[in-house]
N, C-alpha and C positions, 0 to 999 in steps of 0.2 A: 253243742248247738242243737242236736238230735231233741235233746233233754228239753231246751225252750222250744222247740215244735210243737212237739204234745202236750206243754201246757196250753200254748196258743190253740190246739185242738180241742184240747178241755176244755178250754173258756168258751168257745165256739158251740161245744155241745150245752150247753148251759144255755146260752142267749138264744139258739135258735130252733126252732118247732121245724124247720123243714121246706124247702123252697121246691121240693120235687111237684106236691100238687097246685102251686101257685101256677096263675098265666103269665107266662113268659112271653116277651118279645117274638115278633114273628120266625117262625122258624127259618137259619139258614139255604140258603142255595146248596144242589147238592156238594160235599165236600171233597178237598181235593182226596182224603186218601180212599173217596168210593169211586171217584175218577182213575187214580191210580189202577185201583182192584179189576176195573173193568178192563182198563187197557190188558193186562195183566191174563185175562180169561182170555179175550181177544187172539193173544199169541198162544195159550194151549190150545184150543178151539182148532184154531185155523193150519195145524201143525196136523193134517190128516193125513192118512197111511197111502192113500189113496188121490195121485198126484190132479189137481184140477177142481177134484172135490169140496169146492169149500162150503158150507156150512151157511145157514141165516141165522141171522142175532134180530132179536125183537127186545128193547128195551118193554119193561114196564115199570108201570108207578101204581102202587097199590093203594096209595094213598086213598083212603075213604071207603076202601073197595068193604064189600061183605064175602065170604068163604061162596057163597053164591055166585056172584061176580067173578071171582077168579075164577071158580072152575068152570064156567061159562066162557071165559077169555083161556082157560089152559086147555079147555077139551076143543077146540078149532085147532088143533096144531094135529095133525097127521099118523102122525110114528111117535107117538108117544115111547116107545121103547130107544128109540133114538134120538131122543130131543130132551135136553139137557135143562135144569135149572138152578141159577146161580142167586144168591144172595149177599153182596158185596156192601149191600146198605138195609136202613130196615125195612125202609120204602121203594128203594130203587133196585129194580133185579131185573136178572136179563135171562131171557128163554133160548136157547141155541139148539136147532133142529138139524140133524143131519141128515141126508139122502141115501147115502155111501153105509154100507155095513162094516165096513174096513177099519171103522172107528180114526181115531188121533192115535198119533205117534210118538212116544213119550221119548222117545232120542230125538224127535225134532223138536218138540217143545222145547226140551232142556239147550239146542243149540238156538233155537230163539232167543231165551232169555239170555246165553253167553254174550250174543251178536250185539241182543238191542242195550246198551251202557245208561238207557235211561229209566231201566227196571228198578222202579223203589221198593218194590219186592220180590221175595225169590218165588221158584216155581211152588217149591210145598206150601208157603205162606199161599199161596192164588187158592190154595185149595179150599181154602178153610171155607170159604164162601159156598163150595160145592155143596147142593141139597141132594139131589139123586135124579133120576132120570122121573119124567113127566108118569109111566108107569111106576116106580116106585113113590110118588107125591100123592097121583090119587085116591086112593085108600085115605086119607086123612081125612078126606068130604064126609066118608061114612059117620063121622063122630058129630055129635051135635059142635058148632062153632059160632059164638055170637059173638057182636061187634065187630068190626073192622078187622082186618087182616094185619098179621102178625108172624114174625118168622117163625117163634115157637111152636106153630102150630103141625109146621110139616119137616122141621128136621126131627127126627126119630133116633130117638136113644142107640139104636143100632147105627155103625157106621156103614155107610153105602157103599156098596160095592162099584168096582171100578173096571166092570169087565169089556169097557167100551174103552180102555187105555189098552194100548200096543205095544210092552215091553221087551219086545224082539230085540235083540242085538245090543241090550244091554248088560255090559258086566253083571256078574249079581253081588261084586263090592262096593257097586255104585249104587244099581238096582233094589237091595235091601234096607239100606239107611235112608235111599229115598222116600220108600214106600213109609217105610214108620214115621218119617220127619211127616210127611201126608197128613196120616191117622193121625202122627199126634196135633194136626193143626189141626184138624175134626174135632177132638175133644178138647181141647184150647174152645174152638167157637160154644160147644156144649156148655161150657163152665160161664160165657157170656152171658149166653138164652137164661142160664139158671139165675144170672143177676137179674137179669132182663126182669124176668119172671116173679122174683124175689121184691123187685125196683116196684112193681106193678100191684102188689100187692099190701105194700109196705102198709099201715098204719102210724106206728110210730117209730122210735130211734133205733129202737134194734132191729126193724123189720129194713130199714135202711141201710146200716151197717153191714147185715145180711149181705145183703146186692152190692156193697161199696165192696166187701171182703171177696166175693168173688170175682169183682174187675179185677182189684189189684189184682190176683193170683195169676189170670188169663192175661194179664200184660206183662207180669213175669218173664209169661212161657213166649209169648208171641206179640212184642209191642206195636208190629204191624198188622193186625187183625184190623179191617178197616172198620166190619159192624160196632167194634168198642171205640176205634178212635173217631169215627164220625160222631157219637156221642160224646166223646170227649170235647169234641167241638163244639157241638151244640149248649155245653155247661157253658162253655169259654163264652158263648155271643148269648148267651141267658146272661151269664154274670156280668157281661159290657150294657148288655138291655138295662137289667135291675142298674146299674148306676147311673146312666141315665135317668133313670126316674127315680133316684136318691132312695132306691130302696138296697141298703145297704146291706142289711141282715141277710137278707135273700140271697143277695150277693156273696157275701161269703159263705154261704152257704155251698154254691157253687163252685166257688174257689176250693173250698176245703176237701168237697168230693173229688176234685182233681189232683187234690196233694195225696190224697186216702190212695189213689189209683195207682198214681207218680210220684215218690214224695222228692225225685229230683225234676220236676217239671217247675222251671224260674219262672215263667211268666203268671203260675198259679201260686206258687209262694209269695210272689212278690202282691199279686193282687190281693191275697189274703192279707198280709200285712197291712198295706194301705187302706183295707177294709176297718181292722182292728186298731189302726190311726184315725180314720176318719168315726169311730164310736167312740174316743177318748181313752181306747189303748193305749198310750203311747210308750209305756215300760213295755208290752208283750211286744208290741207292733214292730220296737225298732230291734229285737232279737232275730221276728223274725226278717226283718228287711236285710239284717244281716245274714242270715241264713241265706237270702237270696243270692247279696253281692258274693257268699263264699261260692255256692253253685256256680254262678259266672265265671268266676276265676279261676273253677276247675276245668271250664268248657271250655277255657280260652285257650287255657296250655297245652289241652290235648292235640 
């Protein structure tokens, strides 16, 4: 069945030039798994060493913003050496100032997330979103930056240091595998920004594939990364947009980047198919529709 996937992918690449710089449908509302992320920060955040202490959260929306505008909106914040910033969407991120030098307490984080049952991610997952402190972000201004504001601009190939977390009283059998599970959700986002970047620059089919090769990889490691799966979302309501307005190619266009990412993700297989029916596929179409119904029927048993 693997085997009629990628011809249905081959066929695909054949018919279609590329729906990445078409206009798409308006964009989604923010998404649940950037909802998630932030609640998620909220319970490390508020996990200070320092009882009473709690912390302000400033959401923001970059949307439209220029590298001017932010840093005019990041430099009103105080203590830059203690004031945090997160990136849990591309748009949507949230600024967390502390008062307290006493920093967060990574034994209380971790009993937060034991406590709260409605965590859809773990603690190293929350990190990924971690940029570095508002002192470590500014330095990026110095470089020339044009267009609109973008996360690639201010996570930095070096992973940020975390000397504002409080590891006191932690095993270091626990304490060690946590700290890497961390970093490696750092380098998981890293591998994102590179599609990000790769996505952005694309031209033609391989400069696509590029940026499709390194989602998949970063969703491998970490399918909870919310920066990739809020994109992932964003294909999902392009490719409901585009059939709406009978543009079906585009569509599957969409569809396919999300099997390329997931190739167990049924609601993208399945939409590819009925893409590939609705163009008079219907030999590749119904391999892969079956493809889908097997997928189900492994999800069902589990």
């Amino acid at each position: 069945m693997k085997r009629f996937l990628t011809i249905a992918l081959g066929l695909a690449l054949l018919l279609i030039s590329g729906c990445s710089k078409d206009a798409p449908v308006e964009a989604p509302p923010t998404a649940g798994c950037v909802k998630d992320a932030v609640r998620a920060i909220y319970r490390v955040e508020t996990a200070t060493v320092e009882e009473g202490a709690r912390p302000t959260f400033t959401s923001l929306d970059v949307t439209g913003l220029t590298a001017r505008d932010l840093e005019k909106r990041l430099r009103a914040f105080a203590n830059p050496l203690r004031t945090h910033l997160w990136m849990p969407g591309a748009q949507k991120w949230l600024v967390v100032e502390h008062t307290s030098e006493k920093g967060v307490s990574l034994e209380k984080a971790m009993t937060a997330f034991v406590e709260d049952e409605s965590c859809q991610v773990s603690l190293p997952e929350t990190f990924a979103s971690y940029v570095g402190t508002l002192d470590e972000v500014f330095p990026a201004f110095e470089t020339k930056l044009e267009g609109e504001v973008v996360p690639e601009w201010f996570v930095t190939k070096k992973i940020p240091t975390l000397v504002w977390l409080d590891t006191t009283d932690i095993d270091e059998d626990i304490l060690k595998p946590t700290l890497q599970e961390i970093r490696s959700m750092q380098v998981v986002r890293r591998v994102i920004l590179e599609g990000n970047m790769a996505a952005a620059k694309a031209t033609d089919k391989k400069g696509e594939e590029l940026a499709t090769d390194q989602w998949a990889k970063a969703y491998l490691r970490n399918p909870n990364d919310p920066l990739l799966n809020e994109r992932r979302e964003r294909l999902r309501q392009n490719a409901k947009g585009f059939i709406a307005l009978n543009k079906v190619v585009q569509a599957m266009k969409c569809y396919e980047t999300l099997v390329l990412i997931n190739p167990k993700d049924i609601p993208a297989v399945y939409g590819f198919g009925k893409c590939l029916e609705n163009m008079g596929r219907a030999d590749v179409a119904r391999d892969v529709l079956k493809r889908a119904e097997d997928l189900r029927t492994l999800e069902d048993a589990k």
